[in-house]
ROSE-401314 format. One record per residue: residue number from 0; residue in one letter; x, y, z negated of N, C-alpha, C in turn. Coordinates in pm, whole numbers, padded with zeros to 5 digits. Each point is the difference from the previous one (the first is absolute). Layout:
R | NUM | A | X | Y | Z | X | Y | Z | X | Y | Z
...
//
This chain:
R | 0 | X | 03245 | -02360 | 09780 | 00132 | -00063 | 00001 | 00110 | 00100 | 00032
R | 1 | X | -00049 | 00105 | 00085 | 00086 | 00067 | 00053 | 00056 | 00119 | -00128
R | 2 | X | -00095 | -00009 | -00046 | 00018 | 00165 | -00140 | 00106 | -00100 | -00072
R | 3 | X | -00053 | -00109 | -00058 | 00087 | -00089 | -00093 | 00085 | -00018 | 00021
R | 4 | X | 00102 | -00047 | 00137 | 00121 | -00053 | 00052 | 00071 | 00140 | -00070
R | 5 | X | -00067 | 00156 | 00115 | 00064 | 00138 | -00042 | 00014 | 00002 | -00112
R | 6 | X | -00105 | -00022 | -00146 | 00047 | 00014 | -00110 | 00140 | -00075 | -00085
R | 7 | X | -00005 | -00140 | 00100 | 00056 | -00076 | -00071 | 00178 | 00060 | 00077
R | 8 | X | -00021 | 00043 | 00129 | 00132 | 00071 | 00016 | 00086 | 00100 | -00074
R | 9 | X | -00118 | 00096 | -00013 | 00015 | 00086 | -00072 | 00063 | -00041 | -00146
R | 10 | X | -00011 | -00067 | -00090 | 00030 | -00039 | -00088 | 00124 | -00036 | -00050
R | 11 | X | 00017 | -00073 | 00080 | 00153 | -00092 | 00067 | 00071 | 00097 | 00042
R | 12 | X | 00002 | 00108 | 00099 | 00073 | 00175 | 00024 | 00049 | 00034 | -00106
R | 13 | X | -00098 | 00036 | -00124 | 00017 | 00070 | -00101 | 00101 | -00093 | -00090
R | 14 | X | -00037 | -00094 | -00015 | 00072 | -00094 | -00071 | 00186 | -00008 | 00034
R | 15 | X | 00010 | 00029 | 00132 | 00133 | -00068 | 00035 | 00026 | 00161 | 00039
R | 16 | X | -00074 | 00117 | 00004 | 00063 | 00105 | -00035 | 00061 | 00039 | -00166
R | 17 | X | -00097 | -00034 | -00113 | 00024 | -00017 | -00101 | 00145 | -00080 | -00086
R | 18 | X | 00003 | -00078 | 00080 | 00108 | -00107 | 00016 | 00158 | 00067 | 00001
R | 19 | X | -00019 | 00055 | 00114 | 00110 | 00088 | 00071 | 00065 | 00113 | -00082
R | 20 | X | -00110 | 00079 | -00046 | -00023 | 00071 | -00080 | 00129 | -00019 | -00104
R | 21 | X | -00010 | -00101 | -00099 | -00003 | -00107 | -00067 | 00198 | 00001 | 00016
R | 22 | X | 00015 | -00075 | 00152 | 00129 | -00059 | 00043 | 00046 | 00175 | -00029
R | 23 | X | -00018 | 00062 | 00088 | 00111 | 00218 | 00012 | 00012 | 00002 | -00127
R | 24 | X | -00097 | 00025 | -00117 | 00013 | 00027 | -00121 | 00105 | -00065 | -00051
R | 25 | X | 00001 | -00140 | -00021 | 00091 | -00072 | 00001 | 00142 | 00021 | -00015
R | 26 | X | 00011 | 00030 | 00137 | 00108 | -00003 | 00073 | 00074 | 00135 | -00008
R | 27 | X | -00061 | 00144 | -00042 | 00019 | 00089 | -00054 | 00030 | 00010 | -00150
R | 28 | X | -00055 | -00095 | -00082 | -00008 | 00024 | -00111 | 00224 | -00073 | -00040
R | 29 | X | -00022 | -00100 | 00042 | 00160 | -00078 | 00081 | 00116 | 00100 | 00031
R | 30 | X | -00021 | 00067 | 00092 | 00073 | 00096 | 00081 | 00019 | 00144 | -00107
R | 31 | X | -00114 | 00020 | -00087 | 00033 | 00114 | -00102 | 00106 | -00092 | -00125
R | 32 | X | -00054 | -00104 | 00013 | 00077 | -00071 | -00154 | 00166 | -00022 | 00070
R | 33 | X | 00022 | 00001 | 00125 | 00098 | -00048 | 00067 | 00100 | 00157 | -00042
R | 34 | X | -00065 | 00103 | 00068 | 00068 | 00122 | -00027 | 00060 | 00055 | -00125
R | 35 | X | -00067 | -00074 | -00094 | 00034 | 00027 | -00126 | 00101 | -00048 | -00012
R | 36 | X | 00003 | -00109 | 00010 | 00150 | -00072 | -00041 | 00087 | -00003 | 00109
R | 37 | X | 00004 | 00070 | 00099 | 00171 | 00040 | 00095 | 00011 | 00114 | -00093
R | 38 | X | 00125 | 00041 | -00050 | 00002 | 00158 | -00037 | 00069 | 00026 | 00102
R | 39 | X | 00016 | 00189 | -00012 | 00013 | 00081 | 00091 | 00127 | 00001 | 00069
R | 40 | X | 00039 | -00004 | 00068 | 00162 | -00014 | 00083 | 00069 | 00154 | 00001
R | 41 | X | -00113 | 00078 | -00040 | 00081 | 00147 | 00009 | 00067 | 00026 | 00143
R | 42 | X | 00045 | 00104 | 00066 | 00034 | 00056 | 00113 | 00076 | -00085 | 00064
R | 43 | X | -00005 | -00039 | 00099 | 00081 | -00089 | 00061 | 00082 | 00101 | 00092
R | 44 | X | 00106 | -00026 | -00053 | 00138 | 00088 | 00096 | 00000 | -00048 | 00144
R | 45 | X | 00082 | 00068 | 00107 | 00014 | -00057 | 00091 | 00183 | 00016 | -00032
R | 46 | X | 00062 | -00047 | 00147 | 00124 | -00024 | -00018 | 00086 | 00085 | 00114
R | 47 | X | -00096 | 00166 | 00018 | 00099 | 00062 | 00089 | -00036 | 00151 | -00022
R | 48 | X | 00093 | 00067 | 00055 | -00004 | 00158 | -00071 | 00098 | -00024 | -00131
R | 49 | X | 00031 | 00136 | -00062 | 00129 | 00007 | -00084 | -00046 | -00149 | -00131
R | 50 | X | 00063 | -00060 | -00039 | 00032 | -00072 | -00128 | -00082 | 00093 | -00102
R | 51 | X | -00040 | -00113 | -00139 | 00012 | 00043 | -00087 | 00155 | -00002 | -00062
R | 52 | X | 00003 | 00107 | -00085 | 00169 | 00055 | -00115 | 00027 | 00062 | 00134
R | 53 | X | -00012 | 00027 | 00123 | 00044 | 00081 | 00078 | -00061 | 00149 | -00012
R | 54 | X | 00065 | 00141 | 00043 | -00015 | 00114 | -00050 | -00127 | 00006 | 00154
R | 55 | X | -00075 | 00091 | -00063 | -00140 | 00026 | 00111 | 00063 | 00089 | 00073
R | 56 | X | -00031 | -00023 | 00155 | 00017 | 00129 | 00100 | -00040 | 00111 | -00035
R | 57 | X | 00079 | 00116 | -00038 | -00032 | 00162 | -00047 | -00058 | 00073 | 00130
R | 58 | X | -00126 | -00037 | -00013 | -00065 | 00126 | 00129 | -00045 | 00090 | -00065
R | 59 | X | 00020 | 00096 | 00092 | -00065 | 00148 | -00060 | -00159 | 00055 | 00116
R | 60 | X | -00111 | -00022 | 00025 | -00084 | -00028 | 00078 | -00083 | 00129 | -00088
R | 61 | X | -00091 | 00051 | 00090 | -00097 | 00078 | -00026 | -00101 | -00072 | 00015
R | 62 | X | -00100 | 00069 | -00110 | -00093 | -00103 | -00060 | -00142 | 00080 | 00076
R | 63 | X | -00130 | -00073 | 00015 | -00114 | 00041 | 00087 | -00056 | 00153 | -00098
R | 64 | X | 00025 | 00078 | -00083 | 00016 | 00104 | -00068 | 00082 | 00111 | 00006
R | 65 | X | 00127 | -00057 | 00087 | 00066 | 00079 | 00013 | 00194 | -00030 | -00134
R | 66 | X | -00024 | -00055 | -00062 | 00114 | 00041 | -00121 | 00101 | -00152 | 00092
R | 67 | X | 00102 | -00003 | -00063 | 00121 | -00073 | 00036 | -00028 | -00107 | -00105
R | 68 | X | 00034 | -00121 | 00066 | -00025 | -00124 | -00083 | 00107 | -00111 | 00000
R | 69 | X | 00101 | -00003 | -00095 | 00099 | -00155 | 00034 | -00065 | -00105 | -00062
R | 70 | X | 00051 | -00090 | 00132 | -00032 | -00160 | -00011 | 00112 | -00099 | -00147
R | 71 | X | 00138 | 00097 | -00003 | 00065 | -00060 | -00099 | 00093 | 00112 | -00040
R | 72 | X | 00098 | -00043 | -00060 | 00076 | 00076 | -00118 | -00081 | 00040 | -00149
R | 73 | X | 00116 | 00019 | -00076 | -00090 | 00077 | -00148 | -00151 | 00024 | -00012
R | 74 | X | -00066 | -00018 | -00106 | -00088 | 00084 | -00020 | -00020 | 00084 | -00078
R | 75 | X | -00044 | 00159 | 00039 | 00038 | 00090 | -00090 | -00019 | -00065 | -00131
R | 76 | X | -00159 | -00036 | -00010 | -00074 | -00039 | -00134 | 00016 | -00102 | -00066
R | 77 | X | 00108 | -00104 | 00047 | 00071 | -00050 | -00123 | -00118 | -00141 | 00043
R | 78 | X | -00136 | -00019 | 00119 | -00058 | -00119 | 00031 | 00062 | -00080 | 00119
R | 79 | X | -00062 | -00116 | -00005 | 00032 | -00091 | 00101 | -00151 | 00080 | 00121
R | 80 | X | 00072 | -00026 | 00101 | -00075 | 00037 | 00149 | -00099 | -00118 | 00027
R | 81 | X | -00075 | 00014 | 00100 | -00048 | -00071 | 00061 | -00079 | 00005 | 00093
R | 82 | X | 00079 | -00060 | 00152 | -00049 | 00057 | 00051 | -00107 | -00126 | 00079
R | 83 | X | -00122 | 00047 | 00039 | -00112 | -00085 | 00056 | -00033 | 00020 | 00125
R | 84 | X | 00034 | -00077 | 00094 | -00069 | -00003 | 00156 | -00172 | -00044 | -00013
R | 85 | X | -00030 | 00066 | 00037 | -00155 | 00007 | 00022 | -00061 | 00030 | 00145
R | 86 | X | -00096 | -00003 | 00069 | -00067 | 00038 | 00125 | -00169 | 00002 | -00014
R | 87 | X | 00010 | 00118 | 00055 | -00190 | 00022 | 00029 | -00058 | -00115 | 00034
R | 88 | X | -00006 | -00082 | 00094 | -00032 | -00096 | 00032 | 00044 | -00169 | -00045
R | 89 | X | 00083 | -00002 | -00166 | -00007 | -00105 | -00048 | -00116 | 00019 | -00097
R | 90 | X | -00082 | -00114 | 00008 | -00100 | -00008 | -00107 | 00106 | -00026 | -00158
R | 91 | X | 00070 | -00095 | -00039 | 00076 | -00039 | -00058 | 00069 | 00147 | -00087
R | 92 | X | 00055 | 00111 | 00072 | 00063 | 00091 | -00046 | -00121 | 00130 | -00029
R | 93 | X | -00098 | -00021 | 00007 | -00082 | 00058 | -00027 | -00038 | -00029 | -00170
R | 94 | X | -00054 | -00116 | 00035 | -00024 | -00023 | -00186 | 00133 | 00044 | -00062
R | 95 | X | 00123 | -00026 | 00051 | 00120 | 00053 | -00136 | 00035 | 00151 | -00031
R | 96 | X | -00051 | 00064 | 00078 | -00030 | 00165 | -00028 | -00009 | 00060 | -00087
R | 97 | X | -00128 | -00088 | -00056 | -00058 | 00072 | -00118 | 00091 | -00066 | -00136
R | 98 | X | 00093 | -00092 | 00018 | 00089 | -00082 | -00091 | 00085 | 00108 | -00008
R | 99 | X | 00087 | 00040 | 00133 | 00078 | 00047 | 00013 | -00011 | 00139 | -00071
R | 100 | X | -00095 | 00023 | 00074 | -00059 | 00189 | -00090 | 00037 | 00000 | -00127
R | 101 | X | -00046 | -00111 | -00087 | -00031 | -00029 | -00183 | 00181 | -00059 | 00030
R | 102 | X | 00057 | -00047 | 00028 | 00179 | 00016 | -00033 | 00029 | 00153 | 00037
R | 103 | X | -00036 | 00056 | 00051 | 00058 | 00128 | 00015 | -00005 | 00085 | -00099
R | 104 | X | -00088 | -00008 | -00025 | -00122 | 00100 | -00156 | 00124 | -00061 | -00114
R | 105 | X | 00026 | -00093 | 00002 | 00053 | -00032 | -00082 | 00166 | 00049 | -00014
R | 106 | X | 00050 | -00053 | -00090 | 00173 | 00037 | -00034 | 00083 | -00091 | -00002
R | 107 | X | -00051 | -00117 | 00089 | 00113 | -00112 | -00008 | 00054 | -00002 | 00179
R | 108 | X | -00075 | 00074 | 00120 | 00061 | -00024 | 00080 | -00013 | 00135 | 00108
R | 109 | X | 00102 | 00009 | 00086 | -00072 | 00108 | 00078 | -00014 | -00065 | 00140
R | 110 | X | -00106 | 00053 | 00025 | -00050 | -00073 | 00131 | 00027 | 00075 | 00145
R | 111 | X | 00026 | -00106 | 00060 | 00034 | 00112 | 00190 | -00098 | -00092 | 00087
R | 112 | X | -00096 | 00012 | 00038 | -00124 | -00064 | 00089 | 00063 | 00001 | 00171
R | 113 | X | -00019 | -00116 | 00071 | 00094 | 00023 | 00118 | -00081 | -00063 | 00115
R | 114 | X | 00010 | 00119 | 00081 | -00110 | -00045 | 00126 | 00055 | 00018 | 00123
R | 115 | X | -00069 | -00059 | 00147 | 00093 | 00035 | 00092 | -00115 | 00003 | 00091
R | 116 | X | -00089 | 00072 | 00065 | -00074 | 00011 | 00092 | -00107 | 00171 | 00029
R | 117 | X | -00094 | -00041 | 00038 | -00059 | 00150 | 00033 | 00013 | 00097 | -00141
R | 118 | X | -00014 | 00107 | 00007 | 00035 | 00053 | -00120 | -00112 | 00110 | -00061
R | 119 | X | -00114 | -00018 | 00080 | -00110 | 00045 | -00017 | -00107 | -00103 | -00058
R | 120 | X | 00057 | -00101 | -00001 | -00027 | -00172 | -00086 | 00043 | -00008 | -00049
R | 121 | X | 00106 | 00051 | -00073 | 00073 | -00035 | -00129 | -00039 | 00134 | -00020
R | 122 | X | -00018 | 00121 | -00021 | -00068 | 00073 | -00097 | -00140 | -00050 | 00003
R | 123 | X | -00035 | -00002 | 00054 | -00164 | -00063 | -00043 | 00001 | -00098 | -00095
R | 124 | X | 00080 | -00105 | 00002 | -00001 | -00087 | -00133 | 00072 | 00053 | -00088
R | 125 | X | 00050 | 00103 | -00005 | 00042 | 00074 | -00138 | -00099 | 00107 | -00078
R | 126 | X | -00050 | 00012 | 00118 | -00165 | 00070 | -00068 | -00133 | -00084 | -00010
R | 127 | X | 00014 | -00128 | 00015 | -00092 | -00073 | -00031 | 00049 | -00074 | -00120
R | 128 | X | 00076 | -00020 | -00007 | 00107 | -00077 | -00106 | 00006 | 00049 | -00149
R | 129 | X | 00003 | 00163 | 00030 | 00059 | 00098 | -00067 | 00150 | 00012 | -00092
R | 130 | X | 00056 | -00032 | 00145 | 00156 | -00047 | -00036 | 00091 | 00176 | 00016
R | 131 | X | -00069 | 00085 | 00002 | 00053 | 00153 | -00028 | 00112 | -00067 | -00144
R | 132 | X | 00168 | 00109 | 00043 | 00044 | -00012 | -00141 | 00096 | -00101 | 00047
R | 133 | X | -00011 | -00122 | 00027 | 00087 | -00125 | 00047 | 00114 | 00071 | 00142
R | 134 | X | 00121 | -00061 | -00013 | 00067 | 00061 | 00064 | -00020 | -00098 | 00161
R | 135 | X | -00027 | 00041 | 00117 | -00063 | -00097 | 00097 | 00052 | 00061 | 00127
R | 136 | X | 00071 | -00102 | 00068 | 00105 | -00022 | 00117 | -00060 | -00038 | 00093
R | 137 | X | -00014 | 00038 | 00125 | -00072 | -00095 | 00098 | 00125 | 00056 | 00108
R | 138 | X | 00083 | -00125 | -00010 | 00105 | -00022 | 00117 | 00052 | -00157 | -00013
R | 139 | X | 00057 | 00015 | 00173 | 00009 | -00160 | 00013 | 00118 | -00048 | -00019
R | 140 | X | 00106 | 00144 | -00022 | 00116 | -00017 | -00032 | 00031 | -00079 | -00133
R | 141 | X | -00080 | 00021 | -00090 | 00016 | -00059 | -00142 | -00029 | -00156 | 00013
R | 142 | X | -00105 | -00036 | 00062 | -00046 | -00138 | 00007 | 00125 | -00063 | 00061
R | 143 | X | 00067 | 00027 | 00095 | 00085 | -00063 | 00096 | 00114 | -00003 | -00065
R | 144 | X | 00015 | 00093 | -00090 | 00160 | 00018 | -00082 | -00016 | -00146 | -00101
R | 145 | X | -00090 | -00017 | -00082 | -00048 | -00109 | -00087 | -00050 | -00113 | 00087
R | 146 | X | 00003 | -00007 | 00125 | -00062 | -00119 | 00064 | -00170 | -00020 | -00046
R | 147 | X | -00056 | 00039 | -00009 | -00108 | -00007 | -00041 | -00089 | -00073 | 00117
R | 148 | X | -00053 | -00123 | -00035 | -00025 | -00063 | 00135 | -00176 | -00026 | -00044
R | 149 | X | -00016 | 00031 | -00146 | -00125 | -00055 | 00006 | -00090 | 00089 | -00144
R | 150 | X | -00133 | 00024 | 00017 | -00066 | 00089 | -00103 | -00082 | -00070 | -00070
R | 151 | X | -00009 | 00054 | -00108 | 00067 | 00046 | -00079 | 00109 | 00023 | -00083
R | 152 | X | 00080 | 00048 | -00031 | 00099 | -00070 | 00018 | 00093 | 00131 | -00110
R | 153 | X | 00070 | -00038 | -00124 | 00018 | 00092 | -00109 | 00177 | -00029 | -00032
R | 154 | X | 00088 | 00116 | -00021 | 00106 | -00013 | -00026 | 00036 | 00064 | -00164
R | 155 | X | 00065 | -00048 | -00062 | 00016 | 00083 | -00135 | 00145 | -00005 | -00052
R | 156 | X | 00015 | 00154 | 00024 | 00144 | 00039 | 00000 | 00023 | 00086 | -00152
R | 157 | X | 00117 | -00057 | -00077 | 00009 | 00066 | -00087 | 00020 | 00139 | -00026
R | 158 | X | 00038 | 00050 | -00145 | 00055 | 00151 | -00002 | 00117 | 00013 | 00056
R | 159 | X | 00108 | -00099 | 00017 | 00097 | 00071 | 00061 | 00011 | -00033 | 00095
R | 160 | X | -00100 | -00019 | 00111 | -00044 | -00059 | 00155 | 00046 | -00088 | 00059
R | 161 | X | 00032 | -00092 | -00123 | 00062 | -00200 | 00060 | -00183 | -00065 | 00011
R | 162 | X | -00015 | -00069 | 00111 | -00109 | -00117 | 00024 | 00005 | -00098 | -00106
R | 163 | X | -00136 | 00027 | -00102 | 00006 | -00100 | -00069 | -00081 | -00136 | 00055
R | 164 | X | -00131 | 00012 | 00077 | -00133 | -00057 | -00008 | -00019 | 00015 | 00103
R | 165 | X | -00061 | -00083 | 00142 | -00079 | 00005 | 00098 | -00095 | -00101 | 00008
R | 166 | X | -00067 | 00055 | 00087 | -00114 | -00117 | 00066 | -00147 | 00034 | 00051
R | 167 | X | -00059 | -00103 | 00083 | -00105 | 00015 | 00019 | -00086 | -00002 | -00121
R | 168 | X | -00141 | 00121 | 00011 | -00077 | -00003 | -00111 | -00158 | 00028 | 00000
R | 169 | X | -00070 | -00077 | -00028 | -00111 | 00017 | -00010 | -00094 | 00054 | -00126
R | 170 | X | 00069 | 00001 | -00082 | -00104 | -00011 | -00143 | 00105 | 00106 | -00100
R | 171 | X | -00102 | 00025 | -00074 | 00082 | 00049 | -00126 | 00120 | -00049 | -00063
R | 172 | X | -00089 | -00127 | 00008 | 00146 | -00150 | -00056 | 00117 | 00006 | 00075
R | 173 | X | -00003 | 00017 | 00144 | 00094 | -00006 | 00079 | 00122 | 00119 | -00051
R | 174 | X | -00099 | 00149 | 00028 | 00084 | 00095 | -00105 | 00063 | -00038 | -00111
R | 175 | X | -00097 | -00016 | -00098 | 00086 | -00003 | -00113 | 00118 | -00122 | 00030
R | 176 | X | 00009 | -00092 | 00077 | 00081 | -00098 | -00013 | 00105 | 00083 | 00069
R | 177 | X | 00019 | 00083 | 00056 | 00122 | 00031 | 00009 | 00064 | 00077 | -00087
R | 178 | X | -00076 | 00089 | -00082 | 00053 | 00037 | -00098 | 00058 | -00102 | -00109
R | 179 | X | -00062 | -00095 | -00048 | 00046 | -00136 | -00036 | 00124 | -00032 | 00039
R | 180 | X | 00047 | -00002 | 00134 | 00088 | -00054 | 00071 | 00141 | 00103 | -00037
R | 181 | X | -00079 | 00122 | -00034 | 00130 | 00099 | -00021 | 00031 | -00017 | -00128
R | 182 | X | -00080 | -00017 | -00135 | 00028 | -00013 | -00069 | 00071 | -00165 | -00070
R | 183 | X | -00054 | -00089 | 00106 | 00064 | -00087 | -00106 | 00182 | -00037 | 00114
R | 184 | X | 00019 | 00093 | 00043 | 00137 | 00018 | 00112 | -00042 | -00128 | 00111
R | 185 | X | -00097 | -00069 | 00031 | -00027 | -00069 | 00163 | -00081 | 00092 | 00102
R | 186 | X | 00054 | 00007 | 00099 | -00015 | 00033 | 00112 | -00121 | -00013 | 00016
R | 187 | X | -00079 | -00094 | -00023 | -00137 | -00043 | 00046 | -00053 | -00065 | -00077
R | 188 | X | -00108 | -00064 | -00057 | -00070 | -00087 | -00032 | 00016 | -00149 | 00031
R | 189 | X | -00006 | -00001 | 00164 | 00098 | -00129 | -00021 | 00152 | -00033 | -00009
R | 190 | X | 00075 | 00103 | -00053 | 00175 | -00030 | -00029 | -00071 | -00063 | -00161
R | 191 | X | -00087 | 00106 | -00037 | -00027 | -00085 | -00126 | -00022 | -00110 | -00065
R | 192 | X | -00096 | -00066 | 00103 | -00066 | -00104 | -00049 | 00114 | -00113 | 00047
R | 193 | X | 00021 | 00048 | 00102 | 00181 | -00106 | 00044 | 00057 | -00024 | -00140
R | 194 | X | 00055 | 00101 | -00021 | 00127 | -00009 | -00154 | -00060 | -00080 | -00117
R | 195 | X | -00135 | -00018 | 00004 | -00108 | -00049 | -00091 | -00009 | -00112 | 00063
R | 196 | X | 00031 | -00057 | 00095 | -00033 | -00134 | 00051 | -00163 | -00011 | 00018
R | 197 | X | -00065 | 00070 | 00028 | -00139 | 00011 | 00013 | 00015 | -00073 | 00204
R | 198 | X | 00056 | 00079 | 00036 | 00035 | -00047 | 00176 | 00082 | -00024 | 00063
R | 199 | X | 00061 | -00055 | 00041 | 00089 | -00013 | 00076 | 00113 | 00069 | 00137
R | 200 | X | -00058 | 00078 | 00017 | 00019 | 00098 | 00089 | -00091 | 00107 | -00001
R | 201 | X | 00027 | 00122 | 00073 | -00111 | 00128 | 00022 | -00054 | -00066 | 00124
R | 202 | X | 00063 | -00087 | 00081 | -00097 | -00001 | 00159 | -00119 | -00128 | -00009
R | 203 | X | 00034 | -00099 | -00151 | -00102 | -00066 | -00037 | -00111 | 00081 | -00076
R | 204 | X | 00074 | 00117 | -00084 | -00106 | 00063 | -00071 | -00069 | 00084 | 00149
R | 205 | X | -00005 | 00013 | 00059 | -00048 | 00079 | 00125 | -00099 | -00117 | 00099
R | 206 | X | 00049 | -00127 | -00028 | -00074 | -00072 | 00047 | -00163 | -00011 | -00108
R | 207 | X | 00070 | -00048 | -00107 | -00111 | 00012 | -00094 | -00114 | 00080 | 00032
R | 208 | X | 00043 | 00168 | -00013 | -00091 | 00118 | -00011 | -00102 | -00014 | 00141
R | 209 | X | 00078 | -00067 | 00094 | -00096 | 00029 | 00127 | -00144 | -00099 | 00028
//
């Protein structure tokens, strides 16, 4: 009696583990179909540090290499800037590195990487990264001039060093949406979808995203 009851427990375990099984899958399979259909909100601006259409603070800062680096004015090369707060210790700004690297390589933007802590940790993630070549700031003066309150966190300043694009960013998407934002003349992604009647406000579209 006693083997039988165990077997018959046993059974019933498996069963209502199976079950369960069953419900996560489920409930995952939901939550992926769910993601699909929010689209992407693109960078969500915050609402302090210089304006966008406002001209970027012209710093002239020495870069962890040694060469002189401005935060705004002209660019010799005729690109829009951009500059990216990053930290050793965001997981988040880690994956956009290697994004960032492949915009650099490229000819649509020039990149300024912006850090503010030990500085024997920020070369180490430039040699793990292999972010050699990228022009890279580690001062806290820059963050504080832009208000920079939170990381990751990407500004994109044109050729003739007016703020087109800010915001928090996680993804490629996030990037490119600010380039988006410069090109179609909104500030952000959500000034956009405003003028489009897609939302109602940016602090509802901010509710949304969270």
């Amino acid at each position: 009696m006693t083997y039988d009851a165990l077997l018959y427990s046993n059974i019933v375990l498996w069963v209502v583990v199976v079950a369960l099984g069953a419900v996560v899958f489920g409930m995952v399979r939901q939550i992926g179909i769910l993601h699909e259909r929010v689209a992407p909100m693109g960078a969500l601006a915050n609402d302090r540090g210089p304006d966008v259409g406002e001209m970027a603070p012209d710093m002239k800062i020495a870069g962890i290499d040694g060469n002189l680096i401005r935060t705004g004015g002209p660019t010799a090369n005729g690109r829009s800037r951009l500059l990216l707060f990053v930290s050793p210790s965001c997981p988040i700004c880690k994956k956009l590195l290697p994004i960032a690297r492949s915009f650099a390589s490229g000819e649509r933007l020039e990149v300024v990487l912006v850090g503010d802590g030990d500085m024997q940790e920020q070369r180490d993630m430039i040699q793990k990264y292999e972010l050699q070549g990228i022009d890279y700031v580690n001062s806290p003066q820059v963050g504080m001039t832009f208000q920079v309150g939170k990381l990751p966190y990407a500004i994109l300043i044109d050729e003739d060093g007016v703020i087109r694009a800010k915001g928090l960013v996680n993804s490629r998407e996030h990037l490119e949406s600010l380039a988006i934002a410069k090109e179609t003349g909104y500030g952000s992604i959500q000034a956009y979808l405003k003028a489009r009647g897609y939302v109602k406000d940016e602090a509802e579209a901010r509710r949304e995203a969270a």
